[in-house]
Structures are given as structure tokens and as C-alpha cells.
C-alpha positions as CSV (number, residue, x, y, z in Angstrom):
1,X,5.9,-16.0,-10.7
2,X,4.6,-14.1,-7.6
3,X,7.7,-12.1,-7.6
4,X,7.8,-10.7,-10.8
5,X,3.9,-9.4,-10.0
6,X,5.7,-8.3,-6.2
7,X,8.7,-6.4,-8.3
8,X,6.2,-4.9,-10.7
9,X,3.9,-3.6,-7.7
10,X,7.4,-2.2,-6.1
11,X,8.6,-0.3,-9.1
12,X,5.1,1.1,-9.9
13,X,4.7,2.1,-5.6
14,X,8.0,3.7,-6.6
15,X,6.1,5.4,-9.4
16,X,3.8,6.8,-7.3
17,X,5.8,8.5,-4.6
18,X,7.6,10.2,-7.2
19,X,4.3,11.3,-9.5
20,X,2.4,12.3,-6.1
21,X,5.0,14.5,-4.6
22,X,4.9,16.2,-8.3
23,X,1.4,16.2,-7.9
24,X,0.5,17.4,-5.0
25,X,2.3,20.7,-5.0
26,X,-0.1,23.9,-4.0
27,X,-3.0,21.0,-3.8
28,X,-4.7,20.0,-0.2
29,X,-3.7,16.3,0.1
30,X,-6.8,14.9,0.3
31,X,-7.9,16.0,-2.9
32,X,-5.3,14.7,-4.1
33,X,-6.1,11.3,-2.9
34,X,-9.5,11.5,-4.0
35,X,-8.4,12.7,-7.1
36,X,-5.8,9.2,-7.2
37,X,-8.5,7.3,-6.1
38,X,-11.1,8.2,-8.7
39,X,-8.5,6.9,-11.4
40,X,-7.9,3.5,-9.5
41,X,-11.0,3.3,-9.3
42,X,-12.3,4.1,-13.0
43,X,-8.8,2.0,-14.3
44,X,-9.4,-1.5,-11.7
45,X,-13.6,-1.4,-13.1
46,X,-12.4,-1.3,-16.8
47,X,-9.9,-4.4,-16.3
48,X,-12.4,-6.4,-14.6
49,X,-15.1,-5.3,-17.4
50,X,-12.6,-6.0,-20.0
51,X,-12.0,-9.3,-18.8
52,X,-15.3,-10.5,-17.8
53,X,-14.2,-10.2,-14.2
54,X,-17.1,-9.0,-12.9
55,X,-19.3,-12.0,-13.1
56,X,-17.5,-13.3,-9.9
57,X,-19.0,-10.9,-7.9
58,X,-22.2,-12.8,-6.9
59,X,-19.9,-16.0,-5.7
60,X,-18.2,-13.5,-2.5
61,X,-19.4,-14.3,0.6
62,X,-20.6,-12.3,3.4
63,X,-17.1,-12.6,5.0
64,X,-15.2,-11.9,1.3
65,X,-17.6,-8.7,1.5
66,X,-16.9,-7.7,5.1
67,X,-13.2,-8.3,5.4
68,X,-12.3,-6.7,1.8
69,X,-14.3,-3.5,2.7
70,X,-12.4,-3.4,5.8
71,X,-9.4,-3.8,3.8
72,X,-10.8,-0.6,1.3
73,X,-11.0,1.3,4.9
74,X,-7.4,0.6,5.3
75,X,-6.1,1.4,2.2
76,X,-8.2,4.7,2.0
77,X,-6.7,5.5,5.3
78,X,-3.3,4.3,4.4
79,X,-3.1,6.5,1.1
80,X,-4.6,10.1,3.1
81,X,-1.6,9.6,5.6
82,X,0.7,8.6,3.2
83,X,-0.4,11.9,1.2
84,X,-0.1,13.9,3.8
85,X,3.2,12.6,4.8
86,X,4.3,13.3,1.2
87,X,3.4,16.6,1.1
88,X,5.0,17.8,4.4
89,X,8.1,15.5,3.7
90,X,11.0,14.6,1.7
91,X,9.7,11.8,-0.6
92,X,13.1,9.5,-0.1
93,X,12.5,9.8,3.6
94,X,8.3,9.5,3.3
95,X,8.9,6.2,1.1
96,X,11.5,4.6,3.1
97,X,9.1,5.3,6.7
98,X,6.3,3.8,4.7
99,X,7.8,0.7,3.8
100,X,7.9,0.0,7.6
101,X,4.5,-1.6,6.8
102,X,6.5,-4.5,5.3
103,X,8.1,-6.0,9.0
104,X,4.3,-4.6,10.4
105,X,3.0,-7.2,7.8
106,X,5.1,-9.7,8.6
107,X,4.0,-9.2,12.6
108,X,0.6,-9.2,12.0
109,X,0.7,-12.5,9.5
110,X,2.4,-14.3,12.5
111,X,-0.2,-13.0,14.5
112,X,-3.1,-13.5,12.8
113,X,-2.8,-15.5,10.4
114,X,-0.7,-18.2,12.0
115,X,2.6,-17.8,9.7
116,X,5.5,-19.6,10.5
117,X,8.8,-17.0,11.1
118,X,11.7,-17.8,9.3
119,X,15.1,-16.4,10.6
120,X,15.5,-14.6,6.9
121,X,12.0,-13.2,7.2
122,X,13.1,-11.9,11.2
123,X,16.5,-10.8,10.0
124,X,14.9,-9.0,7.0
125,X,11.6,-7.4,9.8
126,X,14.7,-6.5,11.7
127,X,16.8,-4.5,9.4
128,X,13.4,-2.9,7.9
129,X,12.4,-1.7,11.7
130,X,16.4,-0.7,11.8
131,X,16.6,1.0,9.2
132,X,13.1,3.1,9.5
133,X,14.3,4.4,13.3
134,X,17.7,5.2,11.1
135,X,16.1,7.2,8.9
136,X,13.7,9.2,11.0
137,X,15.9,9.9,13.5
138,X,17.9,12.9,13.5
């Protein structure tokens, strides 16, 4: 079942390439990510209202606090470059360089998180890292 959510999430990042590089003609790309964050925002508070959600929030610890605002610092930080990337570039090519973050994933969990390294999962980091130099090269 995870990779129907994973398929979902990759057609609607797909979704938002497109709809940002619309958007963010004649507009300073950090607006525009405020402006996208402001509706994630107001649209992820009315699911968790909607479905009583929000009740969990007194069970996070201090480390669930500290470690998902860190990961709120990266993601803010990963959607201003990725905006500005987007507005300076070609959206196929912007994308593509961004999915990089995939075999950078797959690095880190090995890392940090003590994931074992299958050969498909190398093969697959591989290609990914191949395939970004590929596209950014000229």
C-alpha cells in the first residue's frame, strides 16, 4: 500500500513543478513559496482538524518536536531553492536535478539510519546520480 501513497506523492510533485513554473512568472520566488506555503499550510491544519488529528499533538516528545522542526527547516529550504531553480530554469531539466535527492536519500539512510544497501537500491542511486550529471551537463 505504501506505493500507491509514494505514486500519488510523485504524480502530484509532478503537479507542482508544472503549476509553479506557471506561477511564478513576473513573481520574486520567494513569494511565491511563501505564497505555496501559506496553502499547505491552511490545507494540512484543516485535514488534521477534520479528522481529529490534532489531539496527538500533546503525546510528541521533545525529540518528535526537535527533529520534525528541523525537518520543517529543510523543507522550507528545499522549496526556496527549488523555486528559484524553477524560475531561472527549464522545468524538465529543474525536476529531473531535483530528483537527485532520491540516491542523496538513499546515502544518508545508509548513513544514518543504519539501512541495509541492496544491489537494486545501488543500481537504481547509480543511474539517478548518472542520469542528473547527464542532464546538467552540457
Amino acid at each position: 500500500m505504501w506505493w500507491i501513497y509514494a505514486l500519488l506523492s510523485a504524480f502530484f510533485a509532478a503537479l507542482t513543478a508544472i503549476f509553479a513554473k506557471i506561477g511564478l512568472e513576473n513573481v520574486n520566488s520567494n513569494l511565491a513559496t511563501a505564497i505555496r506555503t501559506i496553502v499547505v499550510v491552511v490545507l494540512i491544519w484543516l485535514i488534521v482538524f477534520f479528522r481529529n488529528e490534532y489531539k496527538g499533538i500533546g503525546e510528541l516528545s521533545h525529540r518528535n518536536w526537535i527533529f520534525l522542526g528541523i525537518s520543517g527547516l529543510a523543507t522550507g529550504l528545499s522549496w526556496i531553492f527549488y523555486f528559484k531553480a524553477l524560475q531561472k530554469g527549464e522545468v524538465s531539466k529543474v525536476a529531473g536535478v531535483d530528483k537527485l535527492s532520491l540516491a542523496l536519500t538513499i546515502i544518508l539512510a545508509i548513513l544514518f539510519l543504519g539501512e541495509t544497501l541492496t544491489w537494486k537500491t545501488a543500481v537504481g542511486a547509480v543511474l539517478i546520480i548518472a542520469g542528473t550529471l547527464f542532464l546538467i551537463s552540457k
